[in-house]
N, C-alpha and C positions, 0 to 999 in steps of 0.2 A: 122392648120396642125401640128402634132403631128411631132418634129425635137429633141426627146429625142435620149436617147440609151436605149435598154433594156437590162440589168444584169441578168443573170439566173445561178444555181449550176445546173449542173445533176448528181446526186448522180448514182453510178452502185454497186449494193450491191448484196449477196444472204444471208443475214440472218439480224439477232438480232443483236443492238447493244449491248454490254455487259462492258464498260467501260466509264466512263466519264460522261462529262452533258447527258443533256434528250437532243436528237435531234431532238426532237418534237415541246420545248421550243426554242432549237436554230432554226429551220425551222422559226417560230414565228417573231424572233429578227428579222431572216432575210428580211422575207415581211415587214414586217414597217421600212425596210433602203431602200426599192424600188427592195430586189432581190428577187425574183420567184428561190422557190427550187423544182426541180423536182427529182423521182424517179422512179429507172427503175430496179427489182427485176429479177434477172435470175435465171433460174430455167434451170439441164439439166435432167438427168435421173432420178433425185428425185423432191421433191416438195419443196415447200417452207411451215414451219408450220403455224399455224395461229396467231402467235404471230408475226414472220416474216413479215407477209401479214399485220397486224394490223396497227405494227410501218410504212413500207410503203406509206400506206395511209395515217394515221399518220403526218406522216414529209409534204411530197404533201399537201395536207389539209392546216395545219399549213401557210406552203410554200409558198399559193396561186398559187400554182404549178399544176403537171399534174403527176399519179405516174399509173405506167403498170408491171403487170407479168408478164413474158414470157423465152422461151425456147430459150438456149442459139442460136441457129439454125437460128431464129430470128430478134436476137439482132439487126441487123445493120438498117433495117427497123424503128427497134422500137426508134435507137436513133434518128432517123431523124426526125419520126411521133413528137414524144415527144419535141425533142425541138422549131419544128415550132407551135405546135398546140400550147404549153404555151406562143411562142411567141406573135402568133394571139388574144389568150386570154387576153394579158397584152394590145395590140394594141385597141383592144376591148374595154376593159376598160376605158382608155384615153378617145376613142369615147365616149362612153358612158357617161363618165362626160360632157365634152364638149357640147355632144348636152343636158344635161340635165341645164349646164349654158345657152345655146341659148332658149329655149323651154321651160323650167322647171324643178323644178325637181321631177318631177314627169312620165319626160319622161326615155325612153332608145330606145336603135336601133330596137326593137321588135315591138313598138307603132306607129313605121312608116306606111307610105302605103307601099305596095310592091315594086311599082317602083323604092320609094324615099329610100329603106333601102338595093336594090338593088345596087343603085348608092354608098351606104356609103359601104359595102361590098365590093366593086369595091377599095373605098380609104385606106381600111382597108386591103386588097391583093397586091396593090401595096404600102402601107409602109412596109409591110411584105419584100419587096424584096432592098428597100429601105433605110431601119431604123440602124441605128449603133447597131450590139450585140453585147457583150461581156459574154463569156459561160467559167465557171471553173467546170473542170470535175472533179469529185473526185468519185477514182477508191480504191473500196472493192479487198485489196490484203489479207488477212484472210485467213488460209488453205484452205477451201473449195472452192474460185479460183482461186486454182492454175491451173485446166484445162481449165479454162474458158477466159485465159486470153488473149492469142491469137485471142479467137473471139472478144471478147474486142474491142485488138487494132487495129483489120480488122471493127468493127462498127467507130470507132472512124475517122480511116482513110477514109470513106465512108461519115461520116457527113464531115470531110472538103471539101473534092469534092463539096458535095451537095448544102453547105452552099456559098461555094465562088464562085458560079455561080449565086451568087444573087449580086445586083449591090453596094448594102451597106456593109459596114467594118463591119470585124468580127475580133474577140482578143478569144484566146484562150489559158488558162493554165490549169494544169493537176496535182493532188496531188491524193500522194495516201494513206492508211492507211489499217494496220499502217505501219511507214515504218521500216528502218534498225534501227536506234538509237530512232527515237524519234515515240511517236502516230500519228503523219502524216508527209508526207513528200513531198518539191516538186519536182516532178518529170520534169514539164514544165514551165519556166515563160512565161507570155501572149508574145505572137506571133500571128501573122495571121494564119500560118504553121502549121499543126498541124504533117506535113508527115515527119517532124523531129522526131517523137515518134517513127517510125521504130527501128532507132539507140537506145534508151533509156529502150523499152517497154522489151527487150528481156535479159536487166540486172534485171529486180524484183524478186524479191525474196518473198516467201509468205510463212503466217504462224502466230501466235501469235492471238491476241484481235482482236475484232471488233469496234474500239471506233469511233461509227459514230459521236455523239456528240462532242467532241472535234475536227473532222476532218470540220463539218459545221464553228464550232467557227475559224478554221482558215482560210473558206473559206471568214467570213465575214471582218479578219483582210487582205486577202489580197485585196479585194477589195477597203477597204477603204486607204490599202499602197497606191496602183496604183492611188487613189484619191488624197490624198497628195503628190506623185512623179510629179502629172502632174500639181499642183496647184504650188508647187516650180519652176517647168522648165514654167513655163510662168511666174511667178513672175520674175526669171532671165532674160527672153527673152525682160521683159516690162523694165527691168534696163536697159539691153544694148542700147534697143532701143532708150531711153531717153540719157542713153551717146553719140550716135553714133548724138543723133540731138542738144546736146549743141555743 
């Protein structure tokens, strides 16, 4: 039984990135630390070019992620679809190894008989609701969402609803880029809550570069803080413990 967490970025861009690493190569870094980047390209009265659309898929790709175009109209939908399907897919995965340690490897969940991959589908739906996530949003603040950003944080606000009606812990932080002073900034540190962003969302300001590449690079450094913050508070916690039992 599969009792990890699953780590995921959801990138919300509408264009190119144009500053910084390749975020195609950091999507990359990301999947082989265990984080799934997803991408989710808005698009409202104009289009996205094909350069836009490329990197998109691109990063997702890369990412072992899940990336979708769509109309900003949409969005909230789309955050939700997007981050549980990558979810399922990562949950997937795990299965998939595991039965190919039990079985061989030569099998996956497909080689099953009906009934019996029925039943695993079943185990696979319920970790889904189950499983510990943890999701860093990083939001494309760049001229061209500036109108876009209200629907934004009405998707955003919508995935927490959605997501904390499932039985398992969720952690959510929220960076944007670029920001005021620096190429990314954080906007939220991990919280359950995500409907604190109300108060927050309505001070951004937008405009400047698009440097998605550097804004992944600090998605992966803050993941591994919050690794090391909680690796210290139980080193502490295992001291006390030990003083409290001499």
């Amino acid at each position: 039984m599969y009792t990890g967490k699953i780590r995921q970025v959801l990138l919300i861009t509408d264009g190119c990135s144009n500053q910084g690493d390749d975020p195609i190569a950091m999507a990359a870094l990301a999947n082989e630390q265990g984080i799934t980047v997803n991408v989710i390209g808005v698009m409202e009265q104009d289009v996205i070019d094909e350069k836009g659309i490329s990197e998109i898929e691109g990063i997702a790709m890369s990412g072992g992620g899940v990336s979708q175009i769509v109309y900003a109209e949409r969005l909230s939908q789309t955050v939700q679809m997007v981050t549980r399907k990558a979810m399922n897919q990562t949950i997937q995965g795990v299965v998939n190894r595991q039965l190919q340690e039990i079985l061989g490897s030569s099998q996956t969940m497909e080689d099953l008989p009906p009934e019996k991959r029925g039943e695993v589908m079943e185990v696979v739906d319920e970790l889904g609701e189950t499983v510990e996530l943890e999701v860093l949003i990083l939001v494309d603040t760049s001229a061209s969402m500036k109108h876009k950003l209200p629907t934004v944080k009405e998707a955003l606000l919508d995935l927490s609803l959605s997501l904390n009606a499932r039985t398992g812990d969720n952690l959510f932080s929220v960076y944007v880029f670029p920001g005021k002073k620096n190429d990314v900034e954080k906007l939220l540190d991990w919280t359950p809550k995500l409907q604190v962003l109300t108060s927050v969302f309505s001070q951004l300001s937008t405009g400047g570069t698009t440097p998605t590449g550097p804004a992944l690079r600090t998605a992966l450094s803050a993941f591994s803080e919050k690794k090391q913050s909680l690796r210290s508070l139980l080193s502490r916690d295992d001291e006390s413990f030990f003083e409290e039992s001499m």
